[in-house]
N, C-alpha and C positions, 0 to 999 in steps of 0.2 A: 500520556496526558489524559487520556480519554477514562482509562481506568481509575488515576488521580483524583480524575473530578466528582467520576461516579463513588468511589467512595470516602472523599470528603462531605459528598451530597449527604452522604445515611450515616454519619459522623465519625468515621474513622481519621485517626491521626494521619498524616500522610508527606513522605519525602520522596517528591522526585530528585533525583540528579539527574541533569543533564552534563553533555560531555562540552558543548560548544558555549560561547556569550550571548548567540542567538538561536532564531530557529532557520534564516537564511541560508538553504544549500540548495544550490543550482541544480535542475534535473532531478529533482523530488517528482515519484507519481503525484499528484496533483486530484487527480479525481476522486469526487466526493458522491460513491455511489445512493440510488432511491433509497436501498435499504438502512443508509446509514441517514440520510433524510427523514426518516420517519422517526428515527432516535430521536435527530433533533427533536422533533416536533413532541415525541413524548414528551422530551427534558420542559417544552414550552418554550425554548431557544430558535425555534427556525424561523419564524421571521427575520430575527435580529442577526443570523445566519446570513441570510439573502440579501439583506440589505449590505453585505459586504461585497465588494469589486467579486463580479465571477463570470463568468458563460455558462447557459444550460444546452444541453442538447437532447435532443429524445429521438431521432434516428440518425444514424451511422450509414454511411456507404463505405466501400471499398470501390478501388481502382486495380484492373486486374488487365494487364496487357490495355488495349484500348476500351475495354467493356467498363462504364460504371455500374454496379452493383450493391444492388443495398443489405446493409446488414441488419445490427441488432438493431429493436424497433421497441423503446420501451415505454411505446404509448397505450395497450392492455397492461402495464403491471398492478397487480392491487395493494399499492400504496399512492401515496397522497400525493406525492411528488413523481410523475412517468417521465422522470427526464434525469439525466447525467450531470452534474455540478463539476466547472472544471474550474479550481480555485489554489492559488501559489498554498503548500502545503505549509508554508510559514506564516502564512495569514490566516491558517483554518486551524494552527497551535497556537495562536496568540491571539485568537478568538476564543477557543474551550482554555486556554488561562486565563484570562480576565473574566470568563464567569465563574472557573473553578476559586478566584482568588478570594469570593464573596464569604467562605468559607472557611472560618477558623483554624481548622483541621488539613488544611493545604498550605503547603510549602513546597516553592519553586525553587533551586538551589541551581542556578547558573556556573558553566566554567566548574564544574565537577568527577572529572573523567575517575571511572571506578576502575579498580586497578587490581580490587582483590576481594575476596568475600569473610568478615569474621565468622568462625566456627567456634562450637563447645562441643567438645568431642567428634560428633554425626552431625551435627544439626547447624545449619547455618542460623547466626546469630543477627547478622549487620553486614554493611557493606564498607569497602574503603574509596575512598578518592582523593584526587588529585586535585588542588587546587589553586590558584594564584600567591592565597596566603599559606599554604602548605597541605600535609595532609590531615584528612578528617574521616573518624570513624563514626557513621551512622547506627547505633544498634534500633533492630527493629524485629515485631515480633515474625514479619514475613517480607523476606525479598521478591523480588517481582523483575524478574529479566527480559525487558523492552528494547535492548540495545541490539535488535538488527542480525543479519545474517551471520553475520561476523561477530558474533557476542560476546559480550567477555563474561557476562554472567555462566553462559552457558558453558567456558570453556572452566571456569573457575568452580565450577558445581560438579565438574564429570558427568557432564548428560553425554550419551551415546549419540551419533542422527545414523540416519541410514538416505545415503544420498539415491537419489532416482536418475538423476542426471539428466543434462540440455545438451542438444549438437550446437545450439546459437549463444552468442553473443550480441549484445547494442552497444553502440556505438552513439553517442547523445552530444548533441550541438543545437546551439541555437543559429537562426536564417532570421532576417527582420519581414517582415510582412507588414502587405501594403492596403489599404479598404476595398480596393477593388477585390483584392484575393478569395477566393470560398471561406468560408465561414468553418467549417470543419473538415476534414479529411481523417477516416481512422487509419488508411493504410491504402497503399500504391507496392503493386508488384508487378514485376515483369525482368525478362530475358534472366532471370538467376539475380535478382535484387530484391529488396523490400526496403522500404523507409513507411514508417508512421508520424505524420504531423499532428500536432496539439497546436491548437489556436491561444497562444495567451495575451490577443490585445495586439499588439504592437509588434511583436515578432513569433514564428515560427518556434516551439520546442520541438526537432529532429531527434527519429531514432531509427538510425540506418543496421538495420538489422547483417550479420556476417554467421558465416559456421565458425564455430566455435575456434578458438584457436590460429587465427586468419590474420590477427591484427599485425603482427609481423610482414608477413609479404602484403599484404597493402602498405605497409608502408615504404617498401623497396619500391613499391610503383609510384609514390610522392603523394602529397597531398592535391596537385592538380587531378589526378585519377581520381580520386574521390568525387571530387568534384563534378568530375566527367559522369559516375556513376549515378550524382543524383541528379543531374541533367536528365540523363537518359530515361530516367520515373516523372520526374516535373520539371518539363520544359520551361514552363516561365518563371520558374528562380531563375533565370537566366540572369545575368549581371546582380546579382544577388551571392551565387555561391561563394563567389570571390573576397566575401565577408570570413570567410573561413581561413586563414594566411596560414596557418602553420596547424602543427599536434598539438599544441597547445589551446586548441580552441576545441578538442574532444575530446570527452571522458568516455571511458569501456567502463560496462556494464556488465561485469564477469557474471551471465546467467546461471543460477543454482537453484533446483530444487532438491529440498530435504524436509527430514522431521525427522524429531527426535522421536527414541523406544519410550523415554518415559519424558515429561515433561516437568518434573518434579524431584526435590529429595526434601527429607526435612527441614524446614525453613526459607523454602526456596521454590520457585514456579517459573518456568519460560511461559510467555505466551506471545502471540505476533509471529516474525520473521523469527525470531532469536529461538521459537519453537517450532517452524515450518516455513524455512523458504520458499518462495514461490516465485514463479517466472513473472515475467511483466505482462505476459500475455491476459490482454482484457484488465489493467488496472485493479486484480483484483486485490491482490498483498495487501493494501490498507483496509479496503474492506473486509477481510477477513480479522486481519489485527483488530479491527473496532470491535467486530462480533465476538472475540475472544475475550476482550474487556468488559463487555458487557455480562456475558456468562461468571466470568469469574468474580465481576461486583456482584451479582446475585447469590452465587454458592460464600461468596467469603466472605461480605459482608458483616453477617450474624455472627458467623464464629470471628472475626478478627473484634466486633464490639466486646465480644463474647471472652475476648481473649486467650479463645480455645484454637490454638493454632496447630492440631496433629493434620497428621497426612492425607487424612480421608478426604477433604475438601479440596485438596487439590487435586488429588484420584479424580474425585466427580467433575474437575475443570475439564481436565482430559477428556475423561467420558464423554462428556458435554459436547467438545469440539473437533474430537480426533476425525468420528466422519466425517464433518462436512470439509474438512479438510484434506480429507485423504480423497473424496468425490469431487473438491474443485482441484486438487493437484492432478487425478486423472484424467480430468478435461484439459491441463493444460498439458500435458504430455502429450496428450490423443495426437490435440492441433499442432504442436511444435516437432513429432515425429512424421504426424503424417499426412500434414499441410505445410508447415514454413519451410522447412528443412529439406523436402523433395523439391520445391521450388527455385531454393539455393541453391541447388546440387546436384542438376540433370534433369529432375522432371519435371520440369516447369510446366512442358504445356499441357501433358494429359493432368499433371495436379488444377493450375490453373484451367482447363475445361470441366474438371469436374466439380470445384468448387463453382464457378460460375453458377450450374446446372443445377444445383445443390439448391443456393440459395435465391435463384431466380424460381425455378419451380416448387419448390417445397416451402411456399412461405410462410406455415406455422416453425419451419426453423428457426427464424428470425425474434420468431416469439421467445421458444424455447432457450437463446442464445443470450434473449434480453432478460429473461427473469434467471439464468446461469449467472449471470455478469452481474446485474443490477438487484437482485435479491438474495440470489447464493443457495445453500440449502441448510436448513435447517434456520432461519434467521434469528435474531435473539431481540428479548423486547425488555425492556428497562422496568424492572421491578422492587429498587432499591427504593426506600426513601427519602424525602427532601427535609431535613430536619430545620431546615430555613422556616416551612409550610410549615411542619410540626411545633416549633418553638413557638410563631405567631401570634400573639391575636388573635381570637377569633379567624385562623385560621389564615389571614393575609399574609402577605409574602412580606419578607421586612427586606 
């Protein structure tokens, strides 16, 4: 979406498909990091941003055994916005398409599930989909594969990945919450468990963290076990967890990190999840996806007006994003090897005393963790044009 807009903005022709009728799916990251805050405000969209239903937050605690602890702190970051946006991710798509929609050159194609990619020989041509009314062949001078970990672009292209792999799985449920309740929580660990609460308003989004592979034998122990489990992290869901009746009220979260060798063949580019999964660790998966959209509106832009659609430009997307890619997948390994995963699995308490120690006395870490999280590396800055400004008037926005 984010890619759509941006280059519908500097006047390229543009066809998303989407696979669903809407953008409603339950247990979506949700968080709308600074750095992608400041896009806003590039685009001149962030007020009208904020003025949509959301929560901001600008420091984080953890709960670690009985010690509160605070984490990332993203009150020094140097952007406009030092605070965390935590907004239903079907309202932050259906917010950048009603601004994308101002634009000629954008088309939103609902109930579209692609299913196959047109070729001329090498070169992908087009894409196919599925659709209520049947199927429809999109040709176009470049595909764009945004469908997720699980992509079908990417399986339909023969892109390679090379998996790095996770010991953990989530476990995601929603708990109702009540006003007296805290305001935030980013994570509760203790005795071999973790849950992270997201505050969305009126109830709890749950993600009761497991080693991988685990969901099986929890579920021979029943669904009151579970229950029991997240008692034992947060006491006062007490008469609360019982909202939870069966399996049917959790979805698993099969954790994957990857990336593809190359991100590209002719006619064709992953970028997002569909070109480098990422753990959930720190919310960062959409804010990288945004950063990659914005890169690649900047490199394509000219050649797709340009109509010049060879390889090179997608080369340099890569180029562009592989680092900071590969520097936020190693921070999230670091922590999930050698923070979540010892705490699940025996060493709970020399892990948990030393993370304590960690971030109680060393609190430029806290810094460091909020501009990892909330800025990323390498950020990307919105350099396309607004052909709305350009077309103008004297220069006014029509």
């Amino acid at each position: 979406m984010m890619l759509g807009y941006l280059l519908a903005r500097s006047g390229v022709d543009v066809v998303i498909l989407e696979r669903h009728a809407d953008f409603f799916r339950d247990f979506r990251g949700d968080t709308i990091h600074p750095s992608t805050l400041e896009l806003m405000h590039e685009l001149g969209i962030l007020e009208d941003l904020l003025r949509q239903p959301h929560q901001e937050q600008q420091r984080f605690e953890f709960r670690i055994g009985r010690d509160r602890v605070l984490g990332p702190d993203f009150s020094r970051l140097p952007t406009r916005c030092k605070f965390m946006v935590f907004m239903p991710q079907w309202d932050f798509l259906n917010f950048l398409a009603g601004k994308a929609k101002r634009y000629r050159g954008f088309h939103l194609v609902m109930q579209a599930d692609v299913t196959d990619l047109a070729r001329d020989g090498e070169r992908i041509t087009g894409a196919v989909a599925a659709t209520p009314g049947g199927e429809i062949a999109v040709r176009a001078a470049l595909v764009v594969g945004t469908d997720g970990r699980h992509s079908t672009v990417r399986e339909k292209a023969g892109l390679e990945s090379v998996a790095l792999g996770s010991p953990i799985d989530v476990l995601w449920m929603r708990i109702s919450r009540r006003p007296d309740d805290p305001e935030q929580i980013l994570g509760t660990f203790d005795a071999g468990k973790g849950l992270v609460m997201l505050n969305r308003g009126d109830y709890w989004q749950c993600g009761y963290i497991i080693p991988k592979g685990t969901l099986d034998g929890l579920k021979q122990r029943g669904i009151a076990a579970l229950r029991n489990d997240i008692l034992a992290l947060v006491p006062w869901l007490h008469g609360r967890v019982n909202e939870l009746e069966g399996w049917d009220d959790i979805k698993l979260l099969t954790v994957m990190v990857d990336r593809l060798v190359e991100w590209y063949r002719p006619g064709v580019l992953c970028i997002g999840d569909a070109a480098h999964a990422m753990s959930p660790i720190g919310g960062v998966g959409i804010n990288l996806a945004i950063q990659d959209a914005v890169a690649a509106a900047n490199i394509l832009a000219p050649a797709l007006r340009g109509s010049r659609t060879s390889v090179e430009p997608l080369r340099s997307v890569q180029r562009r994003r592989e680092l900071p890619t590969r520097l936020t997948q190693a921070l999230q390994v670091l922590i999930q090897d050698r923070v979540i995963n010892p705490m699940l699995t025996g060493g709970a308490m020399r892990t948990m005393t030393m993370v304590i120690w960690m971030l109680r006395r060393l609190g430029f870490l806290r810094h460091l963790l909020a501009r990892a999280l909330g800025v990323g590396f390498r950020p990307e800055h919105v350099r396309t044009p607004d052909v709305l400004v350009e077309d103008a008037p004297s220069g006014e926005r029509r």
